[in-house]
Residue frames relative to the residue before (quaternion, step in Angstrom):
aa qw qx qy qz dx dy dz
X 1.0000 0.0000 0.0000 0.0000 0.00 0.00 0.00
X 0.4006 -0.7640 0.4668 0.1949 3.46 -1.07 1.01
X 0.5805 -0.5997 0.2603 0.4854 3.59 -0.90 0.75
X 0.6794 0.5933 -0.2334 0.3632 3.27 0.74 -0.46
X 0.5627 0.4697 -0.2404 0.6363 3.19 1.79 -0.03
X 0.6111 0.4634 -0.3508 0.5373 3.63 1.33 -0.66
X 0.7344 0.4837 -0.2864 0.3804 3.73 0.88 -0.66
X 0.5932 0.6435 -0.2437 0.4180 3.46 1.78 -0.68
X 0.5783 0.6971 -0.1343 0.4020 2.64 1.79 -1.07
X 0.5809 0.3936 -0.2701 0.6593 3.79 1.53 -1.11
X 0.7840 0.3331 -0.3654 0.3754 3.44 -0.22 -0.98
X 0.5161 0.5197 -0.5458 0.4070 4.30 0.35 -0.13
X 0.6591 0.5379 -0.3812 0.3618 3.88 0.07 -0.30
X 0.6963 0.3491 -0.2804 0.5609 3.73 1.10 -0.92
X 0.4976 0.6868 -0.4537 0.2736 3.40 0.68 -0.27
X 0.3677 -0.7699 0.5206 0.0318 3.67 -0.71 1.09
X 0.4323 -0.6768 0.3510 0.4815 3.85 -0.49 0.89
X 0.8200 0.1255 -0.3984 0.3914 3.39 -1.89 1.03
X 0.5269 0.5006 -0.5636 0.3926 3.66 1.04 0.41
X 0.2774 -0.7380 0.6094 0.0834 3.32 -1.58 0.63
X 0.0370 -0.4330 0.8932 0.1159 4.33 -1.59 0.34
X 0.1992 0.4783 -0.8501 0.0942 2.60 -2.80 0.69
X 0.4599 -0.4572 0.7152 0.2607 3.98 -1.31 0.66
X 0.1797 0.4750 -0.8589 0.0652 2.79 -2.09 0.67
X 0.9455 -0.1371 -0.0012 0.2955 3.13 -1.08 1.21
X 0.6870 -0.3412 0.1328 0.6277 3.25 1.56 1.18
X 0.7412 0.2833 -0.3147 0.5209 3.97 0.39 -0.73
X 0.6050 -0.6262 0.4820 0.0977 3.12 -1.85 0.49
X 0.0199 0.8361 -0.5208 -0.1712 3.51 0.08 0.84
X 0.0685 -0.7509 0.6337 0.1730 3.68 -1.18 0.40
X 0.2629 -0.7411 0.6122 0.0830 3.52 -0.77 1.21
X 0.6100 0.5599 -0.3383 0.4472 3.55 -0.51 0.92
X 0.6650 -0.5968 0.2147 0.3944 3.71 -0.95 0.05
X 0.8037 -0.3097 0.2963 0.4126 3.52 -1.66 0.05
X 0.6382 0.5516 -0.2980 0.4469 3.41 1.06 -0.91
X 0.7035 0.5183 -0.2918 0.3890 3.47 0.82 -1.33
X 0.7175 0.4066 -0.2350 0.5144 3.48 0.92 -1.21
X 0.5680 0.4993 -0.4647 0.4606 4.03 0.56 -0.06
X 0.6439 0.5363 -0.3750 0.3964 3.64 1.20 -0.95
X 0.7264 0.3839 -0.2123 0.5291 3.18 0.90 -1.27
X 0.4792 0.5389 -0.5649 0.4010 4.23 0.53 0.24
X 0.7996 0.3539 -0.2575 0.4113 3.25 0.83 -1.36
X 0.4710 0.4803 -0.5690 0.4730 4.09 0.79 -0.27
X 0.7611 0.4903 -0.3089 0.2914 3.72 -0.08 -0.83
X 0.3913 0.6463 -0.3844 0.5304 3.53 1.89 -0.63
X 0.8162 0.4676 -0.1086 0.3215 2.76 0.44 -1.96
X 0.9162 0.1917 -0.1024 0.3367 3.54 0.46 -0.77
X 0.6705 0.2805 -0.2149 0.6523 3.33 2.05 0.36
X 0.8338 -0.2619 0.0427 0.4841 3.29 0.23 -0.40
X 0.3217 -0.6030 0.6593 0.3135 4.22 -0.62 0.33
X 0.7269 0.3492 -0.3931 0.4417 4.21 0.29 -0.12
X 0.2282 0.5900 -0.6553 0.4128 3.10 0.02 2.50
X 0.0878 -0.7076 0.6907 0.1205 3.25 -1.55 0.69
X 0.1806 -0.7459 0.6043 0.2142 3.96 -1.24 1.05
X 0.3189 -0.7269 0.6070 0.0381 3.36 -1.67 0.23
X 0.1760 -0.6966 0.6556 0.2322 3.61 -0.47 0.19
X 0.1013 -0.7168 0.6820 0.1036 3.53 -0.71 1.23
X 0.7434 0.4802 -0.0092 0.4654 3.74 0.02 -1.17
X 0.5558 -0.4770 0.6192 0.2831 3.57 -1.43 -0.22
X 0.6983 -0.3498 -0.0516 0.6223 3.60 1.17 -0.23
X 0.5156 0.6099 -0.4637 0.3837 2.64 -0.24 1.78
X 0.0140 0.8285 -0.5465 0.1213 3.59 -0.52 1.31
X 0.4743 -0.6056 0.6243 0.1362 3.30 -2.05 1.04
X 0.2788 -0.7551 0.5931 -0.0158 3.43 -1.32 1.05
X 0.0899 0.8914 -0.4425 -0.0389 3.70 0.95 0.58
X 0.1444 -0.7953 0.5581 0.1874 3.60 -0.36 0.58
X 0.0415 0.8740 -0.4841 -0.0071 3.44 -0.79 0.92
């Protein structure tokens, strides 16, 4: 399984209807609220790596760089 399939994998579960994750160019985008993307920062701390950085790109929308 690719990382990106291991990371899609945590973040699809918190995801609320018409919210959306997807990769573009390595970073994680999470369409949807503050809540959703704090859940999924910390599962991803927690269960793949803690060397992530978020962003607020959007109004509800945020980047998940992994570095």
């Amino acid at each position: 399984m690719s990382f990106e399939a291991k990371v899609l994998e945590v973040a699809t579960p918190h995801l609320a209807v018409g919210e959306s994750a997807y990769f573009f160019n390595g970073t994680l985008f999470v369409d949807g609220v503050e809540r959703t993307s704090r859940k999924i920062f910390s599962d991803i701390m927690m269960k793949i790596t803690p060397m992530v950085k978020v962003s607020k790109t959007g109004p509800e929308e945020f980047a998940i760089d992994f570095v």
